[in-house]
PADRENTI-839786 format. One record per residue (C-alpha): residue number from 1; x, y, z; residue in three letters; chain. Coordinates in Angstrom, 2 decimals, padded with zeros to 5 digits, m for minus. Layout:
BEGIN
num/u/v/w/residuo/cadena
NUM/X/Y/Z/ALA/A .
...
% end
This chain:
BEGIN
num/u/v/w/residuo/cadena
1/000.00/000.00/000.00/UNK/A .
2/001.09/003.17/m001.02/UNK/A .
3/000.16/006.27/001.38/UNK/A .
4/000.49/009.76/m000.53/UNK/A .
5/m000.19/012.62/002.50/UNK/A .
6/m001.06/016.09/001.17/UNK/A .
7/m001.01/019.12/003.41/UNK/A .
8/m002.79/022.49/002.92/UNK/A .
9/m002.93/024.78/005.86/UNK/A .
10/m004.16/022.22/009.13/UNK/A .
11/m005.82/019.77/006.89/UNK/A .
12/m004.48/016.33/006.17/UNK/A .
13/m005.51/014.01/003.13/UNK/A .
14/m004.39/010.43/002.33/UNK/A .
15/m004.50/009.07/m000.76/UNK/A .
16/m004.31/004.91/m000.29/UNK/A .
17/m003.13/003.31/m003.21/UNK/A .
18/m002.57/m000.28/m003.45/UNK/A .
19/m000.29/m001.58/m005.31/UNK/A .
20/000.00/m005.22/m006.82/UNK/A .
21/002.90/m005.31/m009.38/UNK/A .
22/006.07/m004.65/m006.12/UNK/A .
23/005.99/m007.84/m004.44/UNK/A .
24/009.67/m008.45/m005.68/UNK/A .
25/010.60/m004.93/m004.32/UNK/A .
26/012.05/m004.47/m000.57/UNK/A .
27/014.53/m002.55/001.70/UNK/A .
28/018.03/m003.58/002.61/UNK/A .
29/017.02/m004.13/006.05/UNK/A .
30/015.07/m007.38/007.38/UNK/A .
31/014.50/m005.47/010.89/UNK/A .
32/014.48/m002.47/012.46/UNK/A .
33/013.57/m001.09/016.03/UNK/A .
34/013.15/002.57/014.45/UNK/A .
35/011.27/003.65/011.83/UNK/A .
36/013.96/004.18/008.55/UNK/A .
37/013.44/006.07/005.32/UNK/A .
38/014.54/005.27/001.90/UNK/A .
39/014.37/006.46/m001.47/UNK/A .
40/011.51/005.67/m003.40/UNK/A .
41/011.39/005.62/m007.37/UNK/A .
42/008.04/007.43/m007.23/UNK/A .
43/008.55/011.36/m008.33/UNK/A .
44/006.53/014.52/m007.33/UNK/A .
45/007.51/017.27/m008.76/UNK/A .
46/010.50/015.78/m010.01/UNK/A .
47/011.53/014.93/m006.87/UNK/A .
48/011.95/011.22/m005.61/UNK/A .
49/009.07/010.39/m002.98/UNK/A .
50/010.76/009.75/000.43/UNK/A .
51/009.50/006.58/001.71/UNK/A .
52/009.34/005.47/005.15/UNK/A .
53/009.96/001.62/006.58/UNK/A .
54/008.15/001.23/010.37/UNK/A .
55/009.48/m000.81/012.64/UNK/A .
56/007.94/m004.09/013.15/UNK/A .
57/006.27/m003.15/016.54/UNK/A .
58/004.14/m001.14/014.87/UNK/A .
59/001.54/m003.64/013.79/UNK/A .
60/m001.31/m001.84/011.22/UNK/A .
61/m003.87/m004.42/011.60/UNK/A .
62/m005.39/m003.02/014.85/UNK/A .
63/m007.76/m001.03/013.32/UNK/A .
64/m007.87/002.22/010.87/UNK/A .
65/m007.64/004.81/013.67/UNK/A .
66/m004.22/003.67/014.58/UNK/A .
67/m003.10/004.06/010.46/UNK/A .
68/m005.19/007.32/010.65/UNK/A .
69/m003.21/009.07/013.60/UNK/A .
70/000.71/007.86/012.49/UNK/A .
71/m000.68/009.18/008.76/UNK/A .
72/m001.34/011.97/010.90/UNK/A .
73/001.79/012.38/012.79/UNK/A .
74/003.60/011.65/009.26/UNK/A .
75/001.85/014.65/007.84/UNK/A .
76/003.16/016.84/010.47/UNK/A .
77/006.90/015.78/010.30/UNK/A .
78/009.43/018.28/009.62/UNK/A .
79/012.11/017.47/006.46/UNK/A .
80/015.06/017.95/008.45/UNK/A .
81/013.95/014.83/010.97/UNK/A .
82/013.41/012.87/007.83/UNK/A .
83/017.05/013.41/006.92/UNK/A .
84/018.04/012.89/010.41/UNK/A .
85/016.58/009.18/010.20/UNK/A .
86/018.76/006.18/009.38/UNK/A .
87/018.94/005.89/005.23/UNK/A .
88/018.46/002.49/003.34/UNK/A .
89/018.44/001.09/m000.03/UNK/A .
90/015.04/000.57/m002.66/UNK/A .
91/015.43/m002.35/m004.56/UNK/A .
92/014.70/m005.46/m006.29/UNK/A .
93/014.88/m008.29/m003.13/UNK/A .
94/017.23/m010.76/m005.81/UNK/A .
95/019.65/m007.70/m006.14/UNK/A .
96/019.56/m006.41/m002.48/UNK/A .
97/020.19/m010.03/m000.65/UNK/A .
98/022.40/m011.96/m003.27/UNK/A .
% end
């Protein structure tokens, strides 16, 4: 699943898109206790997307409020604690763990 946040003034939106054709796509890392970022090949305004991997404690299949309020806190996040985070690689699983 793909979650595009948009921010105008205090509101929030979330676009959910799911996608089918990535299975054979991962991140460098198998674990992590903090949540990591990476570079994703999706563009916005020519720029590369920054995604973000969560750390396994943070189980999404408790219910929609608890995707609704770290969509939330992701919205509010400032760029320069997105560079602070821990940087992996965005690739093909074969290429990354061969």
């Amino acid at each position: 699943m793909l979650a595009v946040l948009t921010k105008r003034d205090d509101i929030v939106t979330a676009h959910m898109i799911y996608l089918s054709k990535l299975d054979d796509m991962g991140v460098s890392e198998k674990e992590n206790e903090e949540t990591i970022r990476f570079e994703s090949p999706f563009k916005f305004n020519g720029e590369k997307v920054v995604g973000l991997v969560l750390p396994r404690v943070q189980n999404l299949k408790k219910g929609k409020k608890d995707l609704l309020e770290l969509l939330v806190y992701f919205a509010d996040i400032e760029k320069w604690k997105l560079e602070a985070m821990e940087e992996v690689k965005y690739d093909k699983i074969n290429i990354l763990f061969s």
